[in-house]
C-alpha positions in Angstrom: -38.0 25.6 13.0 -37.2 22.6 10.9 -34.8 20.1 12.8 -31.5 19.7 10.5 -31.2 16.2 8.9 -28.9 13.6 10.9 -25.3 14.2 9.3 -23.7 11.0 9.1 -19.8 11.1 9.2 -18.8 7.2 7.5 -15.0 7.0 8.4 -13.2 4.7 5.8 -9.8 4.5 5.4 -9.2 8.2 7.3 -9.6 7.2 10.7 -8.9 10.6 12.4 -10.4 13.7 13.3 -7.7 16.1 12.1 -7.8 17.3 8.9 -11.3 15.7 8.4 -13.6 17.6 6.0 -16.2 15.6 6.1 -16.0 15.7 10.0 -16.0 19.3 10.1 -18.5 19.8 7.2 -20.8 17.9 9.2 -20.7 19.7 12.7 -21.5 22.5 11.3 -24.7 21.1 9.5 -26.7 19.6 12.7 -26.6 16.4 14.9 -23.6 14.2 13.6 -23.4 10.2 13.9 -19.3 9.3 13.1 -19.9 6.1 11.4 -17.6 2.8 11.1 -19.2 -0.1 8.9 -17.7 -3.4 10.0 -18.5 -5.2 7.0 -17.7 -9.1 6.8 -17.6 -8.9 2.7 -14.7 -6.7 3.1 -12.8 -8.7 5.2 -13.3 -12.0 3.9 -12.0 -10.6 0.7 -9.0 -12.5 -0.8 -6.4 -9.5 -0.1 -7.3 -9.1 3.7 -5.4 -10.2 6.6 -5.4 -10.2 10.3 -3.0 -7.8 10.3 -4.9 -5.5 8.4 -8.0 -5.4 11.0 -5.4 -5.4 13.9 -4.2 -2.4 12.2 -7.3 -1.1 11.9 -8.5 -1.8 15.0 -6.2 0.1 16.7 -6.5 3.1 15.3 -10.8 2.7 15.9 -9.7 2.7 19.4 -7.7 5.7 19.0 -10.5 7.1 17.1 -12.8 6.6 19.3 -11.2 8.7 22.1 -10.8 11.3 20.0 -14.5 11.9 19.2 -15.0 11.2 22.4 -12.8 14.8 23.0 -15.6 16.6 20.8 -18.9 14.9 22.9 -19.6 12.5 19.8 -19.1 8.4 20.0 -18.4 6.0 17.4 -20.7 4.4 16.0 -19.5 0.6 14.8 -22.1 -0.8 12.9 -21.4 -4.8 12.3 -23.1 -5.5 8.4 -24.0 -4.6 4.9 -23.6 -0.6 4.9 -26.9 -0.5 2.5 -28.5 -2.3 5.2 -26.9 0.3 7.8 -28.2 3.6 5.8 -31.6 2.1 5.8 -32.3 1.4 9.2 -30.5 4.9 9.7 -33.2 6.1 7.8 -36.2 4.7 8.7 -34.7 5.7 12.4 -34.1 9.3 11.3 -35.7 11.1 8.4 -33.5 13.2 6.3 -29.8 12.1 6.4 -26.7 13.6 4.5 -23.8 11.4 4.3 -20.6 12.6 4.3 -17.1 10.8 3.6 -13.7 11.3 1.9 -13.2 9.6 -1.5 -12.6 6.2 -1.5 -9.4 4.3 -4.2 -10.0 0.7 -2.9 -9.8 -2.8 -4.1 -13.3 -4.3 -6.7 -14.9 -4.8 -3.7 -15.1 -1.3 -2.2 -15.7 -0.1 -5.6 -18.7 -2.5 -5.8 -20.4 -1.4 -2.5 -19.6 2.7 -3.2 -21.4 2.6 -6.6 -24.5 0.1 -4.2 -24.3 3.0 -1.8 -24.1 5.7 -4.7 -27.4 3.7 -6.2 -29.3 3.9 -2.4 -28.9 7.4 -2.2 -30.2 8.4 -5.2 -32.8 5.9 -5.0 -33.7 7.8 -1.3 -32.8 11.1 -2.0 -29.5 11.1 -0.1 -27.4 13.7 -0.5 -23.6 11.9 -0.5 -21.0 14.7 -0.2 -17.5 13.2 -1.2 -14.2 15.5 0.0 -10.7 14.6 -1.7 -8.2 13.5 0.4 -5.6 12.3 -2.3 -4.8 13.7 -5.4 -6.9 11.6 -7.3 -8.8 12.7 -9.6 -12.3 11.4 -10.5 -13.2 10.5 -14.3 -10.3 11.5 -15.7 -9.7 9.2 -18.6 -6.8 9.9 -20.3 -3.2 11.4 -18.5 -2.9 12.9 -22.2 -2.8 16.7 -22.3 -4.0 16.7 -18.3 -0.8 15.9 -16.6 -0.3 19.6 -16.0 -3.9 20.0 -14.7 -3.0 16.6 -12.3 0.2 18.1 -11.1 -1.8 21.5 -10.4 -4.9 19.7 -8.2 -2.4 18.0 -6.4 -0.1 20.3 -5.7 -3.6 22.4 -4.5 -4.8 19.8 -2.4 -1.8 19.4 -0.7 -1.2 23.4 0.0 -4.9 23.9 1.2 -5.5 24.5 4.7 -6.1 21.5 6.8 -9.2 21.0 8.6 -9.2 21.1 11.9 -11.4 19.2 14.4 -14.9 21.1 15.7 -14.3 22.1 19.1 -17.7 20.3 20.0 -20.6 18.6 18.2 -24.0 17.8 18.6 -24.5 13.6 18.8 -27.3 12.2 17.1 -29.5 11.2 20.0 -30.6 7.3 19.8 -27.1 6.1 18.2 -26.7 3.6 20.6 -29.4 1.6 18.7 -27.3 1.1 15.8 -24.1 0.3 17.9 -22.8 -3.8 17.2 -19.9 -3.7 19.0 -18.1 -2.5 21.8 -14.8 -0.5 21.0 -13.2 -2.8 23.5 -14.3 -5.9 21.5 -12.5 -4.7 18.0 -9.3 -6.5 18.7 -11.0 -10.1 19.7 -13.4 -9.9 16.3 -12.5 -12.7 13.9 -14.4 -11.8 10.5 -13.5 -14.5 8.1 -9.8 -13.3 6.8 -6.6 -14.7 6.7 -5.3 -15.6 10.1 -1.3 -15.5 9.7 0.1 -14.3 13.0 2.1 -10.6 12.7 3.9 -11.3 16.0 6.2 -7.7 15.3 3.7 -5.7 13.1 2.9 -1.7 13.6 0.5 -0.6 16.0 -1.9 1.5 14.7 -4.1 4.7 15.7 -3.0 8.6 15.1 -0.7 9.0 18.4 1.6 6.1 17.0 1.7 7.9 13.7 2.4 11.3 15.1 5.2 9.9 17.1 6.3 8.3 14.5 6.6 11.0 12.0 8.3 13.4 14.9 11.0 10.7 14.9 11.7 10.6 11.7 11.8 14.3 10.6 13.8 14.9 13.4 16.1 12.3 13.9 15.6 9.0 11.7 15.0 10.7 8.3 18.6 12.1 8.0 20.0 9.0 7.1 16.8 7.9 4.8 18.3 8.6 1.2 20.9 5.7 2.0 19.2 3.4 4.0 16.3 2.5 1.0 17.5 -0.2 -0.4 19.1 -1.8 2.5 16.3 -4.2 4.7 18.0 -3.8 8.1 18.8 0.1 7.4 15.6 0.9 5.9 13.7 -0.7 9.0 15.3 1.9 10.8 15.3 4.7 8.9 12.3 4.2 7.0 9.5 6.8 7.5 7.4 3.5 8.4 4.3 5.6 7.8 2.8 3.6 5.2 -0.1 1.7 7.4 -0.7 5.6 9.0 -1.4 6.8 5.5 -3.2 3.7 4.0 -5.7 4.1 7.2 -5.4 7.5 7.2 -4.6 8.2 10.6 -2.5 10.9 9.3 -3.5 12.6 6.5 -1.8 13.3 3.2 -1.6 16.7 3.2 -0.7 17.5 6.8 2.1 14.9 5.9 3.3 17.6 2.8 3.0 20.4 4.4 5.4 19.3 7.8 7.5 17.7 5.4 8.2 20.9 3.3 8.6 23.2 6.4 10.8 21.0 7.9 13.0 21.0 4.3 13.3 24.9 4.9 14.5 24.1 8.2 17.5 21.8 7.4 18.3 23.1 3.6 21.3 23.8 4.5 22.3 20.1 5.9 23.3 18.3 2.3 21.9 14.8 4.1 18.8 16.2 5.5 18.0 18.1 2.5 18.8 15.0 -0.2 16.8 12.4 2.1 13.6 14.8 2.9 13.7 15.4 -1.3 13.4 12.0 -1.6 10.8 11.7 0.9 9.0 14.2 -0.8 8.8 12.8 -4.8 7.6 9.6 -2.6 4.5 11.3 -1.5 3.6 12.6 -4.6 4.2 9.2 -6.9 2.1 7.5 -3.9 -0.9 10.0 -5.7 0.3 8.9 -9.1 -0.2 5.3 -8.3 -3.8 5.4 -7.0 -4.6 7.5 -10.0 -4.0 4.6 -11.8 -6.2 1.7 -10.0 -9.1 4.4 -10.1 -8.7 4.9 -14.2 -8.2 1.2 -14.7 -10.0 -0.8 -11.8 -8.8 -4.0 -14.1 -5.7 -3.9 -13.1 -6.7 -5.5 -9.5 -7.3 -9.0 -11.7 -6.3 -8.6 -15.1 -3.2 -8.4 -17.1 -3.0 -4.9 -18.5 -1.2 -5.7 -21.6 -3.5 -7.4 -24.2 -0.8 -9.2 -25.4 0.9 -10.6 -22.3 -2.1 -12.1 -21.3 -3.0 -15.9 -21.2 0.9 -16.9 -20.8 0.5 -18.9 -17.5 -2.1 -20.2 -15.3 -3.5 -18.9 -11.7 -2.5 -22.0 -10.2 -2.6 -21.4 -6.2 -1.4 -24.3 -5.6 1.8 -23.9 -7.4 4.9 -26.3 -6.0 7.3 -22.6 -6.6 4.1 -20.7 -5.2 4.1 -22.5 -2.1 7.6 -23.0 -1.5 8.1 -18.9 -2.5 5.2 -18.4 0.1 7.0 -20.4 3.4 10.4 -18.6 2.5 11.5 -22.2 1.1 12.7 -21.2 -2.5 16.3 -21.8 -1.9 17.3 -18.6 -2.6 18.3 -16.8 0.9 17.7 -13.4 0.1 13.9 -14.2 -1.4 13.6 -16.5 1.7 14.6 -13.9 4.5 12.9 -11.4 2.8 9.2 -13.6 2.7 10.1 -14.7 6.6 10.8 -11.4 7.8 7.5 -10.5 6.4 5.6 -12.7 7.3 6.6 -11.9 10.8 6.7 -8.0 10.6 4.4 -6.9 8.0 6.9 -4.9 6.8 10.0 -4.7 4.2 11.6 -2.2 2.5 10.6 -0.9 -1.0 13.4 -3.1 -3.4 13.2 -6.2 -1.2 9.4 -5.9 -2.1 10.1 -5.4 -6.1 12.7 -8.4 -5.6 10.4 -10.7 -3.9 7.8 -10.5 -6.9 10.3 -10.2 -9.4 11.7 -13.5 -8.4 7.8 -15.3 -8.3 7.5 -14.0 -12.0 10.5 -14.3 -13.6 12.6 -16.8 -11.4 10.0 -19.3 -10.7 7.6 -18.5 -13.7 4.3 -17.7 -11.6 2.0 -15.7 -13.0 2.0 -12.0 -10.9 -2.0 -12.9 -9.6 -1.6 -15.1 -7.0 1.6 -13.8 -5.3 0.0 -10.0 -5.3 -2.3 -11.5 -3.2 -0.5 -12.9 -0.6 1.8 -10.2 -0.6 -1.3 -8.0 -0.1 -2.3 -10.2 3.1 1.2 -9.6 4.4 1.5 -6.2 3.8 -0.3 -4.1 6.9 0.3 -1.1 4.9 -1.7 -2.7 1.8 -2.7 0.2 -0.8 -4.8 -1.2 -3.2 -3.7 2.0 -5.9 -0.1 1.0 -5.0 -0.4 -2.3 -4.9 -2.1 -3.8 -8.2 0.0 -1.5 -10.5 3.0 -1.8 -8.9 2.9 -5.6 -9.0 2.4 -5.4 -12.5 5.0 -3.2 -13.3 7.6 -5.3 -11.5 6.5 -8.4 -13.0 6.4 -6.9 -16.6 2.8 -6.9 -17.2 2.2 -3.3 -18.5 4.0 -4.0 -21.6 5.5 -0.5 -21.4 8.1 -0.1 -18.7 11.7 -1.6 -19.0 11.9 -4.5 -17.6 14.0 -4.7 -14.2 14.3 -8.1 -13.3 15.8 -8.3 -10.2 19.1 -11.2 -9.3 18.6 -12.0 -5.9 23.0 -12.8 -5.3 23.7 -9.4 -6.8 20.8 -7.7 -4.5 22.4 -9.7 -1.7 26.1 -8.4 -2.4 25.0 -4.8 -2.6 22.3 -4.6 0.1 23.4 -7.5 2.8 27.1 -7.5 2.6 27.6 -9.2 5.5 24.4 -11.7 5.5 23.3 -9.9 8.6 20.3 -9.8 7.5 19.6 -13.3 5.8 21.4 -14.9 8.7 18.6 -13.6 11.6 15.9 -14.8 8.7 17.2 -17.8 7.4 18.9 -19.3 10.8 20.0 -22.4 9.1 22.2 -20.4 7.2 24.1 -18.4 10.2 26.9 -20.7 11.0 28.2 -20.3 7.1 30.3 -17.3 6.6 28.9 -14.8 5.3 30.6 -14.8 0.9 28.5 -17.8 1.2 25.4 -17.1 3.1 23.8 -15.3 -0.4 24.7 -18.9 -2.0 24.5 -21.8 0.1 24.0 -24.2 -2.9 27.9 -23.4 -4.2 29.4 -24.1 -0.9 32.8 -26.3 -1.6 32.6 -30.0 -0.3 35.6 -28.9 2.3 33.5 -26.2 3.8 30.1 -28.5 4.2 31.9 -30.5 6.5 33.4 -28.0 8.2 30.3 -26.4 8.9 27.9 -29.1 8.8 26.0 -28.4 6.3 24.7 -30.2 3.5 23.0 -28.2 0.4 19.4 -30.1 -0.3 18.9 -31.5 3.4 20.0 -28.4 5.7 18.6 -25.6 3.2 17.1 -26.9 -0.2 18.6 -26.3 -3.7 17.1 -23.4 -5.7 16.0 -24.0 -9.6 17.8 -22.3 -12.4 15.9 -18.9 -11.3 18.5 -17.2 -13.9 17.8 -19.4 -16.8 14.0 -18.9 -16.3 14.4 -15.3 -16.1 16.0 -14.7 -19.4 13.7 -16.9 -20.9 10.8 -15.1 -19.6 12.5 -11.7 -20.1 13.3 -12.3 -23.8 9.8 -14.0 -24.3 7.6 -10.7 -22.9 10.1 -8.3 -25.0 9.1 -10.2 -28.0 5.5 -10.5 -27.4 5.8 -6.3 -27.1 7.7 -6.0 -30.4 4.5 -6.6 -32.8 2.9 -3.5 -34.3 -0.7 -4.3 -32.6 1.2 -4.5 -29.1 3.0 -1.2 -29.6 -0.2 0.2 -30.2 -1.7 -1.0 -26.9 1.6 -0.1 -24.9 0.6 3.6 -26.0 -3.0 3.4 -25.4 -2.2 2.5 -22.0 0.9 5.4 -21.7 -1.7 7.9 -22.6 -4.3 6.5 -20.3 -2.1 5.7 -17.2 1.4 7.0 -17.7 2.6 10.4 -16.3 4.0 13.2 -18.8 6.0 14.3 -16.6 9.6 14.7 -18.7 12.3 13.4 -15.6 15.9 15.0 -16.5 17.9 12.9 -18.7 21.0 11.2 -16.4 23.5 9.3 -17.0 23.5 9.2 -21.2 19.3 7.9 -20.3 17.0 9.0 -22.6 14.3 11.0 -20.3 10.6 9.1 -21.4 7.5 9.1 -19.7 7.9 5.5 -18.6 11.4 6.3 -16.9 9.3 8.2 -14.0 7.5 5.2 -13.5 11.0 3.3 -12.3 11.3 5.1 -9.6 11.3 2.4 -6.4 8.3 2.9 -5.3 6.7 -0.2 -4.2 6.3 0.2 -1.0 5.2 2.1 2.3 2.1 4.0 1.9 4.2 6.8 0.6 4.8 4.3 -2.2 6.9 2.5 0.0 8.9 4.8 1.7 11.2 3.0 1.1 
């Protein structure tokens, strides 16, 4: 009898054994190798972080003990994955390789279609399970938003997979194990190397404690925390990093979520704030969908005629005073310090921070996606990219919400809590002034010894400079060629989706994409 060819499990960003596919496809086919390709490239990338391999890292390590569970080990292979499947099968024979489907920055897309080319090349079957509810080649959202609502609403009421009770290891793995699983935290692999002193920890049994907090206790007060940065720290799902790594799976996410909405429809607060929750998860699909139809929007301005208005300068005077929290503006500065240290702010500080790089300091969106990217540990590229355009105006087709940071400080920091334990040269003002240092009366400066442009510098006109950049990009829009572009890229990228009209709004297809969304895995989560 034939000995089955080696089944190679290559764990991505779904580090877990629950609700695994390719896991479970694989035990049952012959002699599994779980697979984890540490590859420099990917981590000397200009959106990666410490904080993202940290993340990462930690959840390996949780991985690890879970195979472990089923008689299997993990397999951390150190290089090129080409280079990986090759010695793999010059070791082995016949391989099948087996992963979930991959939305990722140009770089991942680069090495799937060199791994895509290898198999082929060698005969490889590469068998690739959904675990989002993206959809693969679909070119247009035209006439197949229905069909996109129905796979994901499929996906996400399938069963979930659950782990093989035991599995046969590939005998000789050892051979192609680099590292030690104890070593993972101590690797430095070329990224960025700005400390996270209070970031998430990651691996499945922090996300599944996690998520049992918040549908049972934190979630209740979710619709109303949102906006706020001290109240959505709290009651924030904060699974965002969990679903970008996949530690805990999409659809086992759903499928809790809408069992515990049966549980507490009665409770007006639980039932409004798991809703939420809900149309979250699903616009989190949306998104991806997106950044796999246009992969440009990663490093190019979507909008043919917005592009070429500024230059990617990274060394920027506003870039770099924007990037140490040093703008001048309390709210924008809190906001970059807190994370900076955290990883971690809610979904309309996030909109407000790159509002105020684009249209207060007149930066083009490139270079602050980035380093919000490398401060982000729950980075998702299909959120990410298209988001950051969207909030900077780029897409030519959404309104434009530019964000004031004194208003968003009135309605979402009343009492400058929150920009007095950021912005600690600012606590002993009181707190109507906290949100505006700069207008602080000449009585109260010596009061309170504080000078405006020593203690805490003077901002720029950001409101000038967003009206003119407001009224420039809506007249850029207004020309026949660029209405025709806005809806090429509304049939390509929008959703159809017709939203109830509230309000005395018009209901369009661009109005679902205003939703606050950028944020949290589960588009931010708020």
């Amino acid at each position: 009898m034939a000995q089955a060819p080696l089944q190679i499990v290559w764990f991505k960003r779904d580090l877990r054994i629950h609700d695994h596919a390719p896991l479970a496809n694989a035990a049952a086919a012959g002699p599994v190798l779980p697979l984890f390709a540490i590859e420099p490239e990917q981590w000397q990338a200009p959106d990666s972080a410490l904080r993202h391999w940290q993340f990462a890292a930690d959840s390996l390590v949780d991985l690890a003990q879970a195979l472990n569970t089923l008689g299997l080990p993990l397999c951390l292979w150190q290089g090129d994955m080409v280079e990986c499947l090759a010695a793999l099968k010059a070791r082995y024979g016949e391989l099948v390789l087996h992963s979930h489907q991959e939305t990722g920055n140009a770089w991942s897309f680069e090495r799937d279609q060199r791994v895509q080319a290898w198999c082929h090349a060698h005969q490889v079957p590469w068998q690739e399970a959904r675990q989002q509810g993206v959809i693969r080649g679909l070119s247009s959202r035209t006439g197949h938003q229905s069909r996109w609502e129905s796979h994901w609403e499929a996906l996400m009421a399938a069963r979930t997979y659950t782990a093989p009770p035991t599995a046969v290891a590939a005998p000789g793995w050892e051979a192609f194990h680099h590292v030690d699983v104890a070593q993972l935290p101590s690797l430095t692999l070329g990224f960025d190397t700005t400390p996270c002193p209070q970031r998430q920890r990651g691996g499945r049994s922090e996300g599944r404690a996690l998520w049992l907090s918040f549908i049972t206790q934190r979630g209740r007060r979710y619709r109303g925390s949102l906006s706020k940065p001290l109240l959505a720290w709290e009651f924030g799902s904060r699974l965002s990093p969990h679903l970008a790594w996949g530690t805990l799976s999409m659809r086992e996410v759903v499928q809790s979520l809408r069992r515990q909405r049966q549980k507490h429809a009665d409770d007006t607060a639980w039932a409004r704030s798991l809703r939420a929750f809900t149309s979250r998860l699903y616009w989190h699909c949306h998104f991806i969908q997106k950044l796999e139809s246009e992969p440009s929007i990663e490093y190019q301005t979507l909008h043919p005629a917005l592009r070429g208005l500024r230059e990617r300068d990274p060394e920027h005077p506003n870039l770099i005073a924007w990037k140490r929290g040093q703008t001048g503006v309390p709210l924008v500065d809190a906001c970059m310090r807190s994370l900076t240290n955290t990883g971690w702010i809610n979904f309309r500080m996030r909109a407000m921070l790159l509002s105020h790089a684009t249209f207060g300091l007149g930066l083009h969106w490139y270079e602050p996606a980035l380093h919000l990217a490398r401060l982000f540990t729950d980075f998702e590229p299909g959120i990410h990219y298209p988001q950051v355009q969207m909030q900077a105006g780029a897409t030519g087709t959404n309104a434009m919400r530019v964000y004031n940071p004194i208003k968003q400080a009135e309605d979402n920091d009343p009492t400058g809590e929150f920009i007095a334990r950021w912005v600690p040269e600012l606590s002993p003002l009181p707190q109507e002034w906290r949100a505006k240092p700069w207008a602080l009366p000449e009585s109260l400066q010596k009061r309170f010894c504080f000078q405006p442009g020593v203690d805490y510098p003077i901002p720029n006109d950001f409101e000038a400079e967003a009206r003119y950049w407001k009224k420039l990009l809506y007249e850029l829009r207004r020309t026949p060629e660029a209405r025709d572009a806005s809806q090429a890229i509304v049939d390509k990228l929008a959703s159809q989706r017709r939203p109830t009209a509230r309000r005395g709004k018009k209901a369009t297809a661009d109005n679902q994409q205003q939703l606050p969304l950028f944020d949290e895995g589960v588009v931010g989560d708020g």
